[in-house]
C-alpha positions in Angstrom: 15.0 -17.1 -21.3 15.1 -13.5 -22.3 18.8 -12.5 -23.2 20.3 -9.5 -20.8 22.6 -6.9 -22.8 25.6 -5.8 -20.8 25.4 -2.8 -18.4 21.5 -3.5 -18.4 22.1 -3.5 -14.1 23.4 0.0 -12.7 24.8 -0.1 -8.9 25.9 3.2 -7.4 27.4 2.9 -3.7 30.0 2.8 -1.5 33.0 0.4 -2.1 34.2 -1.2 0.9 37.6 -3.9 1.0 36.3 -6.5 3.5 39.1 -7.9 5.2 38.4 -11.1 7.4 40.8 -12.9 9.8 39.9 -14.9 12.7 41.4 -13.3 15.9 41.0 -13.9 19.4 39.1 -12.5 22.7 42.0 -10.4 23.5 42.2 -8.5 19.7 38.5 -7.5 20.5 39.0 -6.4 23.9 41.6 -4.4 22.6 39.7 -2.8 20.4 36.6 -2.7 22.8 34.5 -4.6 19.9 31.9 -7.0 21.0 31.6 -10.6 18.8 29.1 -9.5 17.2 28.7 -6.4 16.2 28.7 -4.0 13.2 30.0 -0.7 14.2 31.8 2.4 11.9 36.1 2.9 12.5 36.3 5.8 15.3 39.8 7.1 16.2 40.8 4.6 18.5 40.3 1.8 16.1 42.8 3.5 13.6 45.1 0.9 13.7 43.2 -2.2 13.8 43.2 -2.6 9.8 47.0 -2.8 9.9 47.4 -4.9 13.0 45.0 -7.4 11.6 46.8 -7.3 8.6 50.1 -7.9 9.9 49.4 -10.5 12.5 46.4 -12.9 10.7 46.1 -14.9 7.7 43.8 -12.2 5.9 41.0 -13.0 3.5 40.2 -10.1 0.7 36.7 -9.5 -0.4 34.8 -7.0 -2.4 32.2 -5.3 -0.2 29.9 -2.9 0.6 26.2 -3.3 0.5 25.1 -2.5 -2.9 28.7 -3.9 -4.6 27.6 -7.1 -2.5 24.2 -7.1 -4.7 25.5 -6.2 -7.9 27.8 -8.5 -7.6 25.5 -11.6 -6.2 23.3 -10.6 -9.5 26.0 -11.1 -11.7 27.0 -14.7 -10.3 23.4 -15.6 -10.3 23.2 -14.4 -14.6 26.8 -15.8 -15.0 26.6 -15.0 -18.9 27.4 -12.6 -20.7 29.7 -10.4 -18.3 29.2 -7.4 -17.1 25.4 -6.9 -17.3 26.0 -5.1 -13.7 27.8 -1.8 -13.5 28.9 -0.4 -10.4 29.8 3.4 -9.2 31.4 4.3 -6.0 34.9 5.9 -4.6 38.1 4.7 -4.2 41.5 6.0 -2.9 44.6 5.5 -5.1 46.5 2.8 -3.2 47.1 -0.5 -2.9 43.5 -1.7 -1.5 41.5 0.0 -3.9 43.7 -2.0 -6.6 42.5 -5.0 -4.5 38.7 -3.7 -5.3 39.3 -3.3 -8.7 40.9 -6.8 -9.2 37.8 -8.2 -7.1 35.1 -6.6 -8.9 36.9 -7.8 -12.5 37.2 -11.5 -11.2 33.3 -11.1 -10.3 32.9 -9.7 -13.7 31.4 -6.6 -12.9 32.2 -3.3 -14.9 33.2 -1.4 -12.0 34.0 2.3 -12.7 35.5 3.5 -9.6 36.4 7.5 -8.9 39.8 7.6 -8.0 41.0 10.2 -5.4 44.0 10.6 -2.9 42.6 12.6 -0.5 41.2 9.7 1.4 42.3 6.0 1.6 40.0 3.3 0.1 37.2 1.8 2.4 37.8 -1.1 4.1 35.6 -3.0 6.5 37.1 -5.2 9.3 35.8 -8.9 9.5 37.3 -9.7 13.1 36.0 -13.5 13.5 35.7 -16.0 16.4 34.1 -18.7 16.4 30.7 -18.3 15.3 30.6 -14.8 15.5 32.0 -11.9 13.7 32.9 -8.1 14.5 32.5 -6.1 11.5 34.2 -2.7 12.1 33.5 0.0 8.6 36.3 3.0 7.7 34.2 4.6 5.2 37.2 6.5 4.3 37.2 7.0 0.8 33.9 5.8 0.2 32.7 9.6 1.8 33.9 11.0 -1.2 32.1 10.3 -3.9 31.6 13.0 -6.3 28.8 13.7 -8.8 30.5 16.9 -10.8 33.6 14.7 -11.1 32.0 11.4 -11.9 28.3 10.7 -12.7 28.1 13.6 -14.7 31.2 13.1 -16.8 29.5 11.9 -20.1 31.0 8.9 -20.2 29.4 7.5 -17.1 26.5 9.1 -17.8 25.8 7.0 -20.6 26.7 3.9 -18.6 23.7 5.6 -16.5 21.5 5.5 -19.6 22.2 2.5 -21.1 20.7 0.3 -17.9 17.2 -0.3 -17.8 17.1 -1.2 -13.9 18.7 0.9 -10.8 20.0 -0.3 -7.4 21.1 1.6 -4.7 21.4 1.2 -1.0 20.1 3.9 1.4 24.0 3.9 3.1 24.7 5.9 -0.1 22.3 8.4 1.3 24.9 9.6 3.9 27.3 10.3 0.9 25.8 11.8 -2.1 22.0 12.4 -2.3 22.2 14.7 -5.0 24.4 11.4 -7.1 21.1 9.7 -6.2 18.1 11.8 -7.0 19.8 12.7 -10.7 19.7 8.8 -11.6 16.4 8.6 -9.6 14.6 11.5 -11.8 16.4 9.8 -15.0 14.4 7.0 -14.8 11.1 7.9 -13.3 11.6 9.9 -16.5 12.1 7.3 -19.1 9.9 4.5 -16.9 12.8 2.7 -15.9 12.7 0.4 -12.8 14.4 2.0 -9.4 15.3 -0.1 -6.8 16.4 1.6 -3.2 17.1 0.0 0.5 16.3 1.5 3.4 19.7 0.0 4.6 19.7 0.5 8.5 17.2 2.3 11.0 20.0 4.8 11.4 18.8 5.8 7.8 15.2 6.5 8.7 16.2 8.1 11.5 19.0 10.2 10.7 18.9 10.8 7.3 14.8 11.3 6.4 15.4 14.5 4.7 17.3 13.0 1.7 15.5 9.6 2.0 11.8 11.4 1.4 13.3 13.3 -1.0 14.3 10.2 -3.1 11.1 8.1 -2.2 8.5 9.3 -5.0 10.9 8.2 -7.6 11.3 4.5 -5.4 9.7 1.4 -7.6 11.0 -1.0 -5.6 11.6 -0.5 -2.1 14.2 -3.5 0.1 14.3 -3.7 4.2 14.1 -6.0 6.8 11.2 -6.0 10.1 13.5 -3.8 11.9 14.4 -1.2 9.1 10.7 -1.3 8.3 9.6 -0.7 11.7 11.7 2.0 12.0 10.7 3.6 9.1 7.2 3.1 9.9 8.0 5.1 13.7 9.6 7.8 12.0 6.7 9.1 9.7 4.6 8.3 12.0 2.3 5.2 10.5 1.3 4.1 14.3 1.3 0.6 13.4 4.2 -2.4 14.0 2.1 -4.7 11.6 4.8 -5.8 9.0 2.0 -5.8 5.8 -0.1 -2.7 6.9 3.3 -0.7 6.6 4.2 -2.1 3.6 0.8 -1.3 2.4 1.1 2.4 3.8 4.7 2.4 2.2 3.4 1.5 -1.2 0.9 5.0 -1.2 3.6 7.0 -0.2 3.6 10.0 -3.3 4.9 8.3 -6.3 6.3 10.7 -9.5 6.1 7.9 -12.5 2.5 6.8 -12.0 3.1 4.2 -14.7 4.2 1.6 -12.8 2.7 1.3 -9.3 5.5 1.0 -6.1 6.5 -3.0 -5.0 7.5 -3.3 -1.4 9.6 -6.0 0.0 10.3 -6.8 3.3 12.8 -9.8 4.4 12.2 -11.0 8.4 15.4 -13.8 8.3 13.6 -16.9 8.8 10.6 -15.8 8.8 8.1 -15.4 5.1 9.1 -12.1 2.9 5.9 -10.0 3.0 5.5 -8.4 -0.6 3.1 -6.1 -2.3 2.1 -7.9 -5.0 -0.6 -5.6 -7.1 -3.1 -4.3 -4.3 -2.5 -6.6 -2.2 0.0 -7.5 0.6 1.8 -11.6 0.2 4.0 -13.6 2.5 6.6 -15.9 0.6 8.1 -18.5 2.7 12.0 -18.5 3.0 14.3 -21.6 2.0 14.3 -24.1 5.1 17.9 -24.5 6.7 19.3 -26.3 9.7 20.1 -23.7 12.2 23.3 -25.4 12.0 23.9 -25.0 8.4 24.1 -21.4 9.4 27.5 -20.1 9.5 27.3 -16.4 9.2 24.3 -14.0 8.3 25.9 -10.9 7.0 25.7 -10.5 3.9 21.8 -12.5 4.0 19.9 -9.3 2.9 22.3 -8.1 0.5 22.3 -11.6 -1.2 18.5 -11.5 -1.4 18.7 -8.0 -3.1 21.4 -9.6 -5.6 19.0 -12.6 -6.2 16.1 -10.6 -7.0 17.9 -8.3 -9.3 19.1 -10.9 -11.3 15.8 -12.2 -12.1 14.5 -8.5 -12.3 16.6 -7.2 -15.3 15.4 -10.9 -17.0 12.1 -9.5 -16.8 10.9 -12.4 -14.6 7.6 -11.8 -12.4 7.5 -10.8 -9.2 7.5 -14.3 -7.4 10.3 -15.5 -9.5 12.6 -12.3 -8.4 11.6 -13.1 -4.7 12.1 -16.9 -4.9 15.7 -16.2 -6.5 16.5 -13.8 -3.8 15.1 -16.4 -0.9 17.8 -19.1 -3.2 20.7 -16.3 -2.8 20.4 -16.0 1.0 20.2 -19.3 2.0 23.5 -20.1 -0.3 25.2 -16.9 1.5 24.4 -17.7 5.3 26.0 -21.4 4.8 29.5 -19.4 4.4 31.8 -16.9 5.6 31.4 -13.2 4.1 29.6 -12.6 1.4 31.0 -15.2 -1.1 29.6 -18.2 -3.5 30.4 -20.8 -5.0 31.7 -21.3 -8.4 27.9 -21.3 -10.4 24.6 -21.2 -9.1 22.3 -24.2 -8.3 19.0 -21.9 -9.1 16.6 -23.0 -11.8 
């Protein structure tokens, strides 16, 4: 098994504090939040986060989508420590010390930038029963900054010393220009890029930046609905799952020296892949509906699994089948936690 050097994984994203309590109907109609839903903080949910604080026995977790798979990478590798680093913003109180404890007990080398402007993300896991609310306050997360961070030389060379790049397409709606810098660095020294497309609302709302990052994509993450989405926006005309993967491996591509690998997840359904020229389907892990406690968290576990077995320089398959191994641990329990070591060989 090839040895992985520290710091070989680079994350850049946007930190969230998941907080999860069970609550009841009347908490959510409160709060006019359905049981299962995943919605961003507006005014009138202000004071949810302390109310469900205050009144609930309160979990603490570190989240956020590409922290989630930076993470899931590292528990997956185990040893040595710290092969994944992670960049995003944080606010100077007593949640963002909660991150940074988090991130050190999952062994991640978290580099956080620190402001006071803005209080540190948090994301609201209101559960009952089977369901759960998820209510983001991107908060601090907004306000990441490249002159202040990513370019200070010291994080740079974090940057440089990785050899493979993860981002989430949520980061999109922050700090492009944070992205296409690492992006160009390395198409430019044939590093492997990884990018999600996160949530339609990305395609949708945010193509400019998106396009703009896509010829320096290797490796491109979604689901059917994300890719679907993506396919309606520029305008493929087709809802076939492997032609738009096919089409989304032409797209213009800067570093011709490795060709673009899509991979889309459809839950139960097989992951369709681009494997060379042509288009796969890998069957998922078989699970008792059951079994199945919560899903969030399913396709950021899959990115984590994948990773892990990406910076180890396994093939293709083997990166997919770890991913598949990820999920199917993740759905069995609440958030996007694991146990204490892997059961993946």
């Amino acid at each position: 098994m090839p040895t992985v050097s520290q710091n070989a994984l680079f994350g850049m994203g946007n930190p969230l504090l998941d907080i999860s309590a069970v609550v009841d109907k009347d908490f959510l109609d409160k709060y006019g939040l359905k049981p299962n839903d995943q919605i961003l903080a507006e005014e009138k949910h202000k004071a949810l986060f302390d109310e469900i604080v205050k009144k609930s026995k309160v979990e603490y977790h570190a989240g956020g989508s590409t922290q989630n798979s930076v993470k899931i990478a590292q528990w997956m590798i185990q040893e040595p420590h710290k092969v994944a680093t992670f960049f995003g913003c944080i606010g100077t109180d007593h949640f963002g010390e909660i991150l940074k404890q988090k991130a050190s007990e999952a062994h991640v080398d978290a580099h956080y930038y620190e402001q006071n402007k803005e209080p540190t993300g948090t994301c609201a896991a209101c559960i009952t029963g089977d369901n759960r609310s998820l209510v983001a306050n991107l908060a601090a997360a907004n306000c990441y900054n490249k002159e202040k961070h990513l370019d200070v030389d010291s994080n740079w060379g974090l940057v440089e010393k990785a050899r493979v790049y993860y981002i989430a397409g949520f980061f999109l709606t922050v700090s492009p220009e944070s992205i296409l810098k690492v992006a160009k660095h390395v198409s430019d020294n044939n590093k492997i890029f990884g990018l999600n497309l996160s949530a339609p609302f990305i395609s949708q709302f945010f193509k400019e930046p998106l396009m703009k990052v896509m010829p320096y994509v290797d490796i491109i993450f979604g689901n059917e609905t994300e890719a679907a989405t993506f396919a309606k926006e520029q305008g493929f005309e087709t809802e076939d799952i492997a032609e738009i993967a096919r089409r989304v491996q032409l797209l213009p591509k800067v570093n011709k020296n490795r060709q673009r690998i899509v991979v889309f997840t459809q839950g139960r359904e097989d992951t369709v892949a681009t494997v060379g020229d042509k288009v796969k389907r890998f069957p998922v892990l078989d699970i008792d509906q059951n079994d199945i406690v919560d899903t969030n968290g399913a396709g950021d576990a899959f990115v984590g699994g994948f990773l892990s077995e990406l910076v180890q320089e396994k093939p293709l398959e083997e990166c997919i089948r770890a991913g598949h191994y990820a999920a199917n641990v993740i759905i069995r329990r609440v958030g996007c936690t694991f146990p204490e070591k892997p059961d993946f060989c």
